[in-house]
Steps between C-alpha positions, in 0.01 A plus 500: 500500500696274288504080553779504625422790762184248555627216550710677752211637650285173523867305696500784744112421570541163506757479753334774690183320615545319821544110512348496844112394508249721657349360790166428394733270239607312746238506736279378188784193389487418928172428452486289196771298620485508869755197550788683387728735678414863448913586485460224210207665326687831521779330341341369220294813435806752487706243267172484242464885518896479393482219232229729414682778396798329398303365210358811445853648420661173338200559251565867452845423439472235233219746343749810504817251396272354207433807356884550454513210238520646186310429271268606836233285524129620518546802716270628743601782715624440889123653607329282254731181630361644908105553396550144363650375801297680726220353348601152552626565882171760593259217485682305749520756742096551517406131517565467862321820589200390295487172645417679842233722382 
């Protein structure tokens, strides 16, 4: 695959995963914050899951619009540009899962 059949690729993901929290999210945010509204805590989950991915894409797209600058700048391939990103974003997702080990 090419970048930009990657980059491609990686939107379709993106906007593919759901923006709804699982339920052990939610019942886990209830819990820590028992004072507010669950329809409130639902809220605020699903628009961080989107944020979430928005930036995920407004970064691709500055990477892949970047690399059309000519003289190109220091170029890394799309899957380079997603391991590095994916490093970054993976650490996050484990934290809360080792906290309750």
């Amino acid at each position: 695959m090419n970048d930009d059949a990657r980059t491609v690729r990686i939107k379709e993901e993106i906007f593919r995963l759901s923006s709804e929290p699982d339920e052990a999210t939610k019942r886990s945010m209830q819990e820590k914050f028992p004072d507010v509204p669950a329809a409130d805590l639902a809220t605020d989950l699903t628009r961080g899951l989107d944020d979430a991915k928005n930036e995920i894409w407004g970064d691709l797209y500055a990477y892949a619009h970047k690399c059309c600058e000519y003289p190109p700048p220091d170029h890394i391939s799309v899957t380079q540009w997603w391991r590095n990103k994916r490093s970054h974003i993976e650490p996050l997702l484990t934290k809360p899962q080792a906290a309750n080990s």
